[in-house]
C-alpha positions as CSV (number, residue, x, y, z in Angstrom):
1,X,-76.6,36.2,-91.2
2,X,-77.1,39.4,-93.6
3,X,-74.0,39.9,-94.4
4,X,-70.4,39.4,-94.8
5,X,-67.1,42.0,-94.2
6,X,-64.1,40.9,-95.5
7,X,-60.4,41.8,-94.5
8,X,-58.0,42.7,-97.5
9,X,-54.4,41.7,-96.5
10,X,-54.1,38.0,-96.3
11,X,-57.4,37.0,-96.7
12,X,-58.2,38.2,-100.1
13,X,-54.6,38.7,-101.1
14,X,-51.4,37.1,-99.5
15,X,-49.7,40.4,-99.4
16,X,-48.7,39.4,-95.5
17,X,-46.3,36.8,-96.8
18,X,-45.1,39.1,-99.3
19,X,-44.5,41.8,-97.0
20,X,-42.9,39.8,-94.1
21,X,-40.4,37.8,-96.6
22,X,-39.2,41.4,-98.4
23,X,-38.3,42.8,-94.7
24,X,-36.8,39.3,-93.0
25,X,-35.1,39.7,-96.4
26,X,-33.5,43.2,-95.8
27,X,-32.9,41.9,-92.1
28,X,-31.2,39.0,-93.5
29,X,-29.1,41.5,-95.9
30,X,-27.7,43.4,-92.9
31,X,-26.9,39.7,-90.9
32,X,-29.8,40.1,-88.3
33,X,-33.3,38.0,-88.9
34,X,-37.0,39.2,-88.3
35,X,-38.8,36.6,-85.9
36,X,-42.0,35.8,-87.5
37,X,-43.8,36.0,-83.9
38,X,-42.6,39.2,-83.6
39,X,-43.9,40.4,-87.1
40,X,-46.9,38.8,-86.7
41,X,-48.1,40.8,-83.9
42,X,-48.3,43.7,-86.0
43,X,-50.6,42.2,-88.8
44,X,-53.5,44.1,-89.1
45,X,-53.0,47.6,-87.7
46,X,-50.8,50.2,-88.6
47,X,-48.2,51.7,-86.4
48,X,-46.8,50.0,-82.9
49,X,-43.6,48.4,-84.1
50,X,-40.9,49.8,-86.7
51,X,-39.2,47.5,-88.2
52,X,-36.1,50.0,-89.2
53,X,-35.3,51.0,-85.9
54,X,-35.8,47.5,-84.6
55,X,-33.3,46.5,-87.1
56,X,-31.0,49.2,-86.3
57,X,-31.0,47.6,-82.5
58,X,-30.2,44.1,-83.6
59,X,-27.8,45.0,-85.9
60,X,-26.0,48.1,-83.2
61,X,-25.9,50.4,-85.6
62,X,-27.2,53.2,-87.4
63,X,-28.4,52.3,-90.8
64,X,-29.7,54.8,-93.8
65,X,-33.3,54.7,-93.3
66,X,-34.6,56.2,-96.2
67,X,-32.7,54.1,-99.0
68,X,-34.1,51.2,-96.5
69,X,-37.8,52.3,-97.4
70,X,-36.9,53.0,-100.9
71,X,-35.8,49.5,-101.5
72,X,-38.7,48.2,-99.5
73,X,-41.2,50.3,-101.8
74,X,-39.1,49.2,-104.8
75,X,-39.8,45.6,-103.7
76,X,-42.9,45.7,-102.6
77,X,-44.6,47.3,-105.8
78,X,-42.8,44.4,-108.0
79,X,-44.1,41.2,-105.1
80,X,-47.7,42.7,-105.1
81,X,-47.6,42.6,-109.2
82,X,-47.5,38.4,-108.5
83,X,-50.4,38.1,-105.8
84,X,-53.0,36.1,-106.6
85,X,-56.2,35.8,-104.6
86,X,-56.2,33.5,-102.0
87,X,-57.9,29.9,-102.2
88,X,-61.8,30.2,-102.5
89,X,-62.4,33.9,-102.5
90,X,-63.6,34.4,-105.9
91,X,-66.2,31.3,-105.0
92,X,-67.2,33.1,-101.4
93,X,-67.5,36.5,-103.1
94,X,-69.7,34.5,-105.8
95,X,-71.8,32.5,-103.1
96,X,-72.7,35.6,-101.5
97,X,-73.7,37.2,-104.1
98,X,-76.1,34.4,-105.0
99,X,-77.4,33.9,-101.2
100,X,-77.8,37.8,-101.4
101,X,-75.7,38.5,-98.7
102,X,-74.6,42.1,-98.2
103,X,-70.5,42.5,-98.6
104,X,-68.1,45.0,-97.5
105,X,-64.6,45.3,-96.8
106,X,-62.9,46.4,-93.8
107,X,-59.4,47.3,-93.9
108,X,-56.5,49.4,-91.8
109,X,-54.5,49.9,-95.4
110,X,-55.2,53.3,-97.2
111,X,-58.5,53.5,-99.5
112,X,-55.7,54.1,-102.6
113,X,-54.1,50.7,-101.9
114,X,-57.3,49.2,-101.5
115,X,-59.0,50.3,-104.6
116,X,-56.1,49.4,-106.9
117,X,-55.7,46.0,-105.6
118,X,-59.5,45.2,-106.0
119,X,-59.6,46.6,-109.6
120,X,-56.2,44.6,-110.4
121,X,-57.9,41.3,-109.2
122,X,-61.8,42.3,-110.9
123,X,-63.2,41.8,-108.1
124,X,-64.0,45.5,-107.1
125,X,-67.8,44.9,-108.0
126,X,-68.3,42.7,-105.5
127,X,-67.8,45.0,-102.8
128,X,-71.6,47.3,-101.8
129,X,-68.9,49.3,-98.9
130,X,-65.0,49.8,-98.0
131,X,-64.1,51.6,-94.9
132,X,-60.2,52.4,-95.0
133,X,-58.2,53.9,-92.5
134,X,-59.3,57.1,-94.1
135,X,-62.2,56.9,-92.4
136,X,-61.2,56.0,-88.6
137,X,-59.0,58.0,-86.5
138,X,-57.6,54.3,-85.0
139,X,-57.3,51.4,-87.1
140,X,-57.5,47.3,-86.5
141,X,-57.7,46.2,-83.2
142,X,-60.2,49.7,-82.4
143,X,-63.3,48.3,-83.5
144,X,-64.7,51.7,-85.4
145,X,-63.7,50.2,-89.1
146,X,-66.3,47.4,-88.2
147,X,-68.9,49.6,-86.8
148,X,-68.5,51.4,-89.8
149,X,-68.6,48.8,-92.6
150,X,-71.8,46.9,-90.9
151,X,-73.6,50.7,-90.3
152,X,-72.8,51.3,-93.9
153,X,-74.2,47.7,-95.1
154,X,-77.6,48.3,-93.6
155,X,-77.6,45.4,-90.4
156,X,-76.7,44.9,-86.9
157,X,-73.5,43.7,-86.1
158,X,-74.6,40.3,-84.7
159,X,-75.9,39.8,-88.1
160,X,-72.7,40.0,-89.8
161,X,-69.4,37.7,-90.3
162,X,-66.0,39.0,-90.5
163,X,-63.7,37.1,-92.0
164,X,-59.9,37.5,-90.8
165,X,-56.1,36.2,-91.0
166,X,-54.8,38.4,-88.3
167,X,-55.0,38.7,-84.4
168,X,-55.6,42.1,-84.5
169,X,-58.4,41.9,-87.2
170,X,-60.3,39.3,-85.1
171,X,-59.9,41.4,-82.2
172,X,-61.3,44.5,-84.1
173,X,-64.4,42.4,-85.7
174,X,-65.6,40.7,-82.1
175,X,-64.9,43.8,-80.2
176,X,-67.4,45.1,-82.8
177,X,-69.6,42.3,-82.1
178,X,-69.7,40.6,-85.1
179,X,-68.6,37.2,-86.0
180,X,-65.5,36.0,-87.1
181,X,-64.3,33.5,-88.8
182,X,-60.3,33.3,-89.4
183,X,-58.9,32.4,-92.1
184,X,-55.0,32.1,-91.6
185,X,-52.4,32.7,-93.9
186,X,-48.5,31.4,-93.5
187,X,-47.5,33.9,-91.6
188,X,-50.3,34.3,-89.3
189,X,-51.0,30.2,-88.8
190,X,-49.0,29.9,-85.4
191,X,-51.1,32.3,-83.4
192,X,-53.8,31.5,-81.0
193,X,-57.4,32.6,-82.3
194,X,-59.2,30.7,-79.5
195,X,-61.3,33.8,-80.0
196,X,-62.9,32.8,-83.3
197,X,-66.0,31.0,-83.8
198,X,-64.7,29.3,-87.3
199,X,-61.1,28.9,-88.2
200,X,-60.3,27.1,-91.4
201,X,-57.4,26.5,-93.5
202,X,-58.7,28.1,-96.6
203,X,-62.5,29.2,-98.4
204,X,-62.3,26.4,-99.9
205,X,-62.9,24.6,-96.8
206,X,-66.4,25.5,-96.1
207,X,-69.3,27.4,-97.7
208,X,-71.2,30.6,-96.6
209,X,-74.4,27.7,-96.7
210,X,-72.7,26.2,-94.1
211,X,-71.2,29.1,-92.1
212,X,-75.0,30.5,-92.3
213,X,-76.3,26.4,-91.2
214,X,-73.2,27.3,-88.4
215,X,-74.9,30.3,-87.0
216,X,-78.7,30.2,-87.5
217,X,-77.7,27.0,-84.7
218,X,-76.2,29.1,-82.4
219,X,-77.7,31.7,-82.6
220,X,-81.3,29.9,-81.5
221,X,-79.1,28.0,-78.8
222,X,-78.3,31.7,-77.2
């Protein structure tokens, strides 16, 4: 293992929770509720499922769209301002460096939202590569932000670990043909990622000494 490419949206931050709890919320302020398998499905990518005109079926009626986003905006600025980094990422970004593993980032949000998030935590330096949807014509599950990020880093894809919460992400990484290793958050724990080849409950849980123990083994068993 060379290198490392990290998802941003819950698996450095928890902004999924935050996201899904400010629109059940507005669902739940027009009497209808936002089933979390529904949501979840469109973790990860951008696009496929609207969740106004979704609401505006449930709740048979038309509803004023625009204040809608402006309150979502409103709400979401103020929930990001509370995000922490998730369990272990500041170690796993500090292991990495140490082992000299290359890192990058690979993410279907825009390279504005990106930026200001890592600068916000201080963890911006940690990051030799970013490939946004800016750069890719289709986002997470198309593999291209992957091919892009391990191109960019220098190695082959088979020599590189992704490291997901969502579906769509994992999808994106393996279709790439690198490995992944999901990391779930709360909203994303109850799906099936049978396609992983690591799933654990936080970084915390196990080191990139371990993960590279993990697959230096498998790889000499292919």
């Amino acid at each position: 293992m060379k290198a490392v490419v990290f998802d941003l949206d819950g698996t450095l931050l928890d902004t999924e929770t935050c996201e899904y709890e400010i629109i059940s919320g507005i669902y739940a302020e027009h009497g209808q509720e936002l089933p979390l398998e529904v949501w979840a499905e469109c973790i990860g990518t951008i696009g496929g499922f609207d969740p106004y005109a979704d609401l505006e079926a449930r709740a048979g009626r038309k509803l004023d769209r625009e204040a809608l986003q402006i309150l979502h905006r409103t709400r979401h600025e103020e929930g990001v301002k509370n995000i922490s980094l998730c369990s272990g990422v500041l170690d796993r970004l500090e292991e990495a460096r140490r082992l000299g593993l290359k890192i990058g980032l690979a993410s279907s949000s825009r390279r504005e939202w990106i930026e200001k998030n890592l600068e916000r935590q201080g963890i911006r330096e940690y990051f030799e590569i970013i490939r946004s949807s800016n750069d890719v014509e289709r986002v997470k599950p198309d593999p291209a932000l992957y091919r892009l990020a391990v191109e960019a880093l220098g190695v082959r894809a088979d020599e590189a670990i992704a490291i997901e919460d969502s579906r769509n992400g994992l999808r994106a990484a393996k279709a790439a043909g690198l490995w992944g290793l999901v990391v779930p958050n709360p909203v994303t724990a109850h799906l099936d990622f049978s396609e992983a080849d690591r799933i654990v409950g936080s970084l915390e849980e196990l080191t990139f000494e371990e993960l590279l123990n993990d697959f230096e083994a498998k790889q000499n068993v292919d």
